[in-house]
N, C-alpha and C positions, 0 to 999 in steps of 0.2 A: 270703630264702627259705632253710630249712632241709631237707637233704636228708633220707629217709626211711632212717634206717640201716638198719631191719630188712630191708631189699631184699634178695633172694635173691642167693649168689655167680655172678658169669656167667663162664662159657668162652670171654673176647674171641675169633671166627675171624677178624672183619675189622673194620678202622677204616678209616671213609672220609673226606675233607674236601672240604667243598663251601662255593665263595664266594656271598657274594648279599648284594652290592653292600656297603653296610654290616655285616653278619654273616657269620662264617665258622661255620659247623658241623661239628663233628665229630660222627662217627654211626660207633658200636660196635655189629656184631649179635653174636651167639652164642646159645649155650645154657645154659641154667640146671641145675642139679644132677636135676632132671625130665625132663630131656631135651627140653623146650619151648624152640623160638624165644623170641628176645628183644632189641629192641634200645634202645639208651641213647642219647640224644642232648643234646650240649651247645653252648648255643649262645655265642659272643665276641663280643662287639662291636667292629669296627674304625673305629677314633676315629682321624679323621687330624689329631689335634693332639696326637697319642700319640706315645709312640716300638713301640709295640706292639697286641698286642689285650688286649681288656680280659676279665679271666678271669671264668668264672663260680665258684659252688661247685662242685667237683667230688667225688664220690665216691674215696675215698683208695685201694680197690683201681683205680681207673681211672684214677689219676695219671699214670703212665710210660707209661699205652700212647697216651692223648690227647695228650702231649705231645710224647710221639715222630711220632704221626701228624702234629702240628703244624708237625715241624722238618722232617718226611719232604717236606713240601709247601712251606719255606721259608717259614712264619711264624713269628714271636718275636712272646711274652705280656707285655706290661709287667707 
C-alpha cells in the first residue's frame, strides 16, 4: 500500500496507543493548515514470533512522533 503524499501537513496535538489483542494503533489527531480536525491512524501488527511489532508504511513527517508514542507506551518495532 502506497501512501498518498499529497496529504495536507497536520499540527500532531495528540497521539494515542491503543492495544487490540493482535494490533496495536497509534492514532494522531490535530489540525491541518485550514484549521480542520483531522486524525491519522496506523495500524502494527503484533506477531508473537517477532521480537517486535511489525510496522506499517508511515508517512515521514509522522515518523518521530509515532514512534515516540510507541516507546512512551513500551513497545519496540522490529
Amino acid at each position: 500500500m502506497s501512501l498518498d503524499r499529497t496529504t495536507r501537513p497536520l499540527d500532531v496535538e495528540n497521539a494515542r496507543v491503543f492495544d487490540y489483542r493482535r494490533d496495536v494503533i497509534v492514532e494522531l489527531h490535530g489540525e491541518t493548515p485550514d484549521g480542520e480536525f483531522e486524525a491519522v491512524t496506523y495500524v502494527f501488527r503484533d506477531d508473537p514470533d517477532d521480537a517486535g511489532l511489525q510496522s506499517p508504511e508511515i508517512d515521514e513527517a509522522h515518523e518521530a512522533i509515532v514512534y515516540d508514542a510507541l516507546a512512551d507506551a513500551d513497545y519496540t518495532v522490529a
